[in-house]
N, C-alpha and C positions, 0 to 999 in steps of 0.2 A: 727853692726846692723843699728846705723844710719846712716853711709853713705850712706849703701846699699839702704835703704830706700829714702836715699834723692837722688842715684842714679835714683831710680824706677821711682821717683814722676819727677824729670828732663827728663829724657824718654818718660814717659808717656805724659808732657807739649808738647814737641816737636813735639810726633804723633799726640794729637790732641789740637790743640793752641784755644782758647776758644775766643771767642771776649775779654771778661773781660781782661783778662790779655793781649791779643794784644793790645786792647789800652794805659794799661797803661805801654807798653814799642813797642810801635807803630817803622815800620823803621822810621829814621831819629831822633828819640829822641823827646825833648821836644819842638822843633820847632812843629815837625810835630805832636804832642799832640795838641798845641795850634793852626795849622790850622783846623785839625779836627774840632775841636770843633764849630769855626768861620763857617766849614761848617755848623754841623749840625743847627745852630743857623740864618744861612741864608736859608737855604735848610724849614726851620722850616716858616720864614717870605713868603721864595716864595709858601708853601702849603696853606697859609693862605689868599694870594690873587688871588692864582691859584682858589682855592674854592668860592673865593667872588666876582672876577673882572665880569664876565657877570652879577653878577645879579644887582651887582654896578651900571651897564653902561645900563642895561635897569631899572630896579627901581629908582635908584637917577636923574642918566645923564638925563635917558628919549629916551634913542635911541633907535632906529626898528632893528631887528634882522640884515635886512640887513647895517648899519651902523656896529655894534657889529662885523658881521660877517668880513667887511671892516677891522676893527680897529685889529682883532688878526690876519688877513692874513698880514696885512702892518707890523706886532710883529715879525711874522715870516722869512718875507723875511728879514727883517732888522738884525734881528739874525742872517742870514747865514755870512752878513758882519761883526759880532762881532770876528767868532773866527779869519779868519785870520787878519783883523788888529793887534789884542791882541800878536798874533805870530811875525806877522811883526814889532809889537813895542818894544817885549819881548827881539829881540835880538838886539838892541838899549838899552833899557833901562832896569835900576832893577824891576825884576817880583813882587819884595813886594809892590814897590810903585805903579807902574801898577794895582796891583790888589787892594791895598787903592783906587784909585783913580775911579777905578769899583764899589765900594763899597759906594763911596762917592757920584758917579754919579746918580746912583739908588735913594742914598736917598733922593736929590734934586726930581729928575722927580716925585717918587710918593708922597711928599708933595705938588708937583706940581696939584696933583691930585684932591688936594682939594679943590681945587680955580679954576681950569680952565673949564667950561662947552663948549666951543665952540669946535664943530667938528673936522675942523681942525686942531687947537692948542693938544688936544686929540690925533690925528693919529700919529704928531710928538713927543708927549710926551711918549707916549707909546710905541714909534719905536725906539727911544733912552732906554728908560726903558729896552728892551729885548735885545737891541746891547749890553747894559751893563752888561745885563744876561749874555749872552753868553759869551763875553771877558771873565767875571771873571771866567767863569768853565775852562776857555781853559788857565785862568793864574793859575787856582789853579792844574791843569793837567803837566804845566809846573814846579811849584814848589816842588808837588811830585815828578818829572820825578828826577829832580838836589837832592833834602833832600835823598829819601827813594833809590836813585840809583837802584842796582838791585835786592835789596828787593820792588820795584814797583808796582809788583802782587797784593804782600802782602798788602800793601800800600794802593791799587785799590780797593781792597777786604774791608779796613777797610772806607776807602770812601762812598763806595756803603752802607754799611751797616747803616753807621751814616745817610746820605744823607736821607735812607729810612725812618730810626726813625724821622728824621725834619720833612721831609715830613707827615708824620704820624698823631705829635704834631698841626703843623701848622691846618690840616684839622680838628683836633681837637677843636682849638680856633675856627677857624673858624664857625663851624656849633652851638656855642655857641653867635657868635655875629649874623647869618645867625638868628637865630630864636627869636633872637630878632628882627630885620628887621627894626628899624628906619634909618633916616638916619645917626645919632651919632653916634650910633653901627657901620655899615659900617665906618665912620670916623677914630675911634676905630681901625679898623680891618688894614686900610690903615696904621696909627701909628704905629701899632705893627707888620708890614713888615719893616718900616722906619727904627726903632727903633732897629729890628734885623740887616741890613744892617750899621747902624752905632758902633754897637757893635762887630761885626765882622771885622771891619776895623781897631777897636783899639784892639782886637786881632790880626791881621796881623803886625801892628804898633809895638807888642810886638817880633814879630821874628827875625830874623837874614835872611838879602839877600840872599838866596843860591849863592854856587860860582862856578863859571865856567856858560858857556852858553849853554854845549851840558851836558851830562851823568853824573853824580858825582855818580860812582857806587860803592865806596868802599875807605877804607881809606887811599890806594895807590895812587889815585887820588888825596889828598893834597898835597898841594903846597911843597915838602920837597930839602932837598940842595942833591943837584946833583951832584954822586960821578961820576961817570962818563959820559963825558959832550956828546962825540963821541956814546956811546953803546943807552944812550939815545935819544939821538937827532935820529940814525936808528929804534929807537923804536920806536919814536912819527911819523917819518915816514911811518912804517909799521901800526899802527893803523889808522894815514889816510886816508893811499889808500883803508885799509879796507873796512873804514864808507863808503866812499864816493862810492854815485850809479851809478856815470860813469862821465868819465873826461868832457863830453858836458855838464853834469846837470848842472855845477857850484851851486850857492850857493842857487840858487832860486827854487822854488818847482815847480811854473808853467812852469819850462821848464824843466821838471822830469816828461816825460810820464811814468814812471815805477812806482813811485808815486804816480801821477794824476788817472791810472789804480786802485791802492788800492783804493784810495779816493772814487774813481767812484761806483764799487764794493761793498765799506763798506754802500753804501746810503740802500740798501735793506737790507743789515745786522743790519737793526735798524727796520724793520718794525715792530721787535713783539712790539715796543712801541705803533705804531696807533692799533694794534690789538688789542692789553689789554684794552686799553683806549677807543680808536671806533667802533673796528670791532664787536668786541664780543659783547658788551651792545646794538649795532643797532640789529645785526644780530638775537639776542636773541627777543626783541620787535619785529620787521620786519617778520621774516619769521619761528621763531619757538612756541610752545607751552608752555613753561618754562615760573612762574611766573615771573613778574618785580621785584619781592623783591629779588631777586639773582643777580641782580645787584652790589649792594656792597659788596658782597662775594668775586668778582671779587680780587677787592684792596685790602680789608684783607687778601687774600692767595697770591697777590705778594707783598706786604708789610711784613708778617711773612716769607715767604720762602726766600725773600735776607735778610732778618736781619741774619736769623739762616741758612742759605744755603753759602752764598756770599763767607766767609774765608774757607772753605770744596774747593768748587770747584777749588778755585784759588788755593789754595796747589797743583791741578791738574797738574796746568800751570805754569811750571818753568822758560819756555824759547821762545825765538819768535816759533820754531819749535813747541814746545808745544799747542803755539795760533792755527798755521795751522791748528791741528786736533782740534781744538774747532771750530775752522770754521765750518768743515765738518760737525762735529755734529749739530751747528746752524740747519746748512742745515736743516740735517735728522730733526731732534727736531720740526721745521717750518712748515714740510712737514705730520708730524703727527697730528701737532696741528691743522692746513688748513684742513686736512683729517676729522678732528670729528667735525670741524664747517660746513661740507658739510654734514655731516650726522646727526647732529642734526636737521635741518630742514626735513626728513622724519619722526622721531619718534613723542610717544607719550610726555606728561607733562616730565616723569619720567626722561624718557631716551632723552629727551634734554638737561634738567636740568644735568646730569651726564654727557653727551657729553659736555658742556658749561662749567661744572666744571675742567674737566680734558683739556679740551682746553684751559681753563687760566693757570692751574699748566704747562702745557709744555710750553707755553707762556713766562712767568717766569722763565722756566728753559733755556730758548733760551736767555734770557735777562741775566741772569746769566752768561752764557759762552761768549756772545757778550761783556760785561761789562768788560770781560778780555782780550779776543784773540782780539778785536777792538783797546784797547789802549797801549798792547805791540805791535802788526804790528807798529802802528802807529809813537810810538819811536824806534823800532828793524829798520825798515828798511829808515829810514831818518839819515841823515850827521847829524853826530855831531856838528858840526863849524854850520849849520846855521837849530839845534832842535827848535828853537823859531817858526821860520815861518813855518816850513813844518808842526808839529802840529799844527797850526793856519790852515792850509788848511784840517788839516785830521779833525778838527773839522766841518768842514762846513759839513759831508756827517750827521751829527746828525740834525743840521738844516733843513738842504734840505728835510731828510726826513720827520721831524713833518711839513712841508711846504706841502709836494708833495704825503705824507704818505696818508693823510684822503680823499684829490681827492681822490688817487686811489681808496682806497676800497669802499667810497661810491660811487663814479660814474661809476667806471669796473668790479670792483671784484663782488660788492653784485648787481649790474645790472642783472649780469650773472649766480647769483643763485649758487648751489652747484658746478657747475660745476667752475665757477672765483675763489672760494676758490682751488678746486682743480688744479686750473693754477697756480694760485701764490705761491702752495706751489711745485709744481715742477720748478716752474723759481725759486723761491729764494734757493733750493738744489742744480739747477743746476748751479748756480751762487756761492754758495759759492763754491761750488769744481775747480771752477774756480780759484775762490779767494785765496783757499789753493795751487793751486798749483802754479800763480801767485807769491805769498807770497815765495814760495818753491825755486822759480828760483833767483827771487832777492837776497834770505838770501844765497844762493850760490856765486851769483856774488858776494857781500860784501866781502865775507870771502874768494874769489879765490885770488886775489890778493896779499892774506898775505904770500903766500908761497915764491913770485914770490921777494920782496924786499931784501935778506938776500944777493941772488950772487951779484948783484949789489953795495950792502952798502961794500960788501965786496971788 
């Protein structure tokens, strides 16, 4: 009777894996326990000056909107050059120390914060600040890739989930130091970003280098002696030709239009980010009836729906082919969400407010399936021999879009009234299915080749 029971109770863990217990036997073991954490513990610092930095920079600094508004576009562009340096260095150097060294950079610049009032010195301190943002997610995206192998998903899933609780935490300190409002509090609030970022470093500091430069998907994958030197060696051949996206790309990304096309692609497969964050909260003020106090409802329904949603969905998505169809759904998902932000502005109080609600929850759920099928294309369809860079370049389409994201919607989309929601969500459907099918031809190419080594070796 008790086996059977501890048979049930094992059964039942595996259908449905709970956060709790994923963490604490996370893929990759206890490496990837102790990076977790360092995220959430960073993720926590950057919600705390994500919340404080404008009012910083106009209450303390003293700057005019249009200064402010200078200083986070100059964050942004500077970010897009984070991820792939990070990539381009990654496969050069150890991604632990890399990402120490991310961690360490940050800390400098925003102690730097404290002291430097001149404009200028500001634009570069804070343009480094966000390079080093970026690098580090695109090194901490690399060292899952290598730790959690092809448990990744899963991995991706436990990511997102933490990420969101930092986040959470951080806005939480924050709106404690925010009402206080001296400038010491602010001070405070820089400190306790700083202070996260160095904590998280000597977490990293505690892990072990992942090994190999491309996939470490299982534990066939270490290093073991080699009974046979010939079967092998046609082995390691055949999974080459595999990976590899065609004999021209060589090793670099920028010359992989097959690639460069995902990259291109994924840029609008981010937009439900400016939407949660910009579109909806203008859209709602601007042109609908819906009280303004429904504004933070926004971030409390996608901050609970990825904490409790995030590891469900990804059990979805086993495999790059699996991403495809999360694409599509993006799509559709976008195309619904677009749909009830165009008809909220017809109704009355009620029925905007319910239009605005359910257009954040599919919002969310579009972020949800983006957050998976985004970062396995990303690794599925890039050469193993040189994963560092090519995820350095599939990082930039996250960049680009918090860059090129909030133009669009306030200057074309919401220009154009219900009808610019209704364009955008037909371009971004008719874009992912693009993007799936895209996805679809390459994960063929990789895998045709494999047949084709065996007469040859023979």
């Amino acid at each position: 009777m008790r086996r059977g029971g501890e048979i049930r109770k094992v059964r039942r863990e595996e259908r449905e894996p709970g956060l709790v217990a994923q963490l604490r036997r996370p893929p990759g073991g206890r490496d990837a326990r102790i990076m977790l954490l360092a995220q959430l513990l960073d993720r926590a610092g950057t919600g705390v000056w994500a919340a404080a930095c404008v009012l910083y920079f106009t209450f303390v600094i003293g700057l005019d909107a249009g200064q402010v508004g200078l200083l986070l576009g100059a964050s942004g562009v500077a970010g897009i050059a984070g991820s792939p340096l990070a990539g381009h260095l990654a496969d050069r150097f150890p991604v632990r120390s890399l990402l120490i060294g991310a961690h360490l950079l940050r800390l400098v610049t925003l102690c730097l914060l404290l002291i430097v009032t001149d404009f200028a010195l500001l634009l570069c301190v804070v343009a480094v600040t966000h390079l080093g943002d970026r690098a580090a997610k695109t090194l901490e995206m690399l060292f899952a890739t290598r730790v959690a192998g092809e448990r990744r998903v899963t991995y991706q899933a436990l990511s997102r989930s933490s990420a969101n609780a930092g986040y959470a935490l951080g806005a939480g300190l924050a709106a404690i130091g925010l009402a206080v409002g001296t400038r010491g509090a602010y001070h405070v609030l820089i400190l306790a970003d700083a202070l996260s970022f160095l904590v998280a470093a000597a977490l990293v500091w505690r892990t072990r280098e992942p090994r190999g430069r491309g996939l470490v998907a299982a534990p066939s994958a270490a290093p073991v002696p080699v009974p046979d030197a010939a079967a092998e060696t046609a082995a390691a051949e055949t999974a080459a030709a595999a990976e590899a996206p065609a004999p021209a790309a060589g090793r670099s990304p920028w010359r992989d239009r097959g690639y460069l096309r995902f990259v291109l692609l994924d840029i609008p497969m981010n937009l439900d980010d400016s939407i949660l964050g910009i579109g909806i909260p203008l859209w709602l003020v601007s042109r609908t009836t819906a009280p303004h106090e429904l504004i933070p409802a926004f971030l409390v329904i996608n901050t609970v729906l990825v904490v409790v949603l995030q590891l469900r969905v990804s059990a979805k998505v086993r495999d790059a082919r699996g991403a495809t169809g999360a694409v599509a759904l993006y799509g559709l998902t976008m195309f619904l969400c677009c749909g009830l932000l165009a008809a909220a502005a017809g109704g009355g109080a009620w029925a905007a407010s319910a239009a605005l609600l359910a257009a954040a929850v599919l919002a969310t759920a579009a972020e949800l399936m983006r957050s998976v099928s985004s970062w396995e294309l990303a690794v599925s369809l890039a050469p193993r021999e040189a994963r560092g860079s090519y995820l350095g370049v599939a990082g930039m389409a996250q960049s680009v879009q918090k860059t090129a994201g909030p133009l669009l919607l306030t200057g074309v989309v919401m220009a154009a009234g219900p009808a610019g929601w209704l364009a955008l969500g037909t371009a971004v459907a008719g874009l992912s299915l693009v993007q799936r099918r895209a996805g679809l031809r390459r994960l063929e190419a990789l895998s045709a080749p494999s047949a084709d080594p065996a007469p040859a070796a023979a």
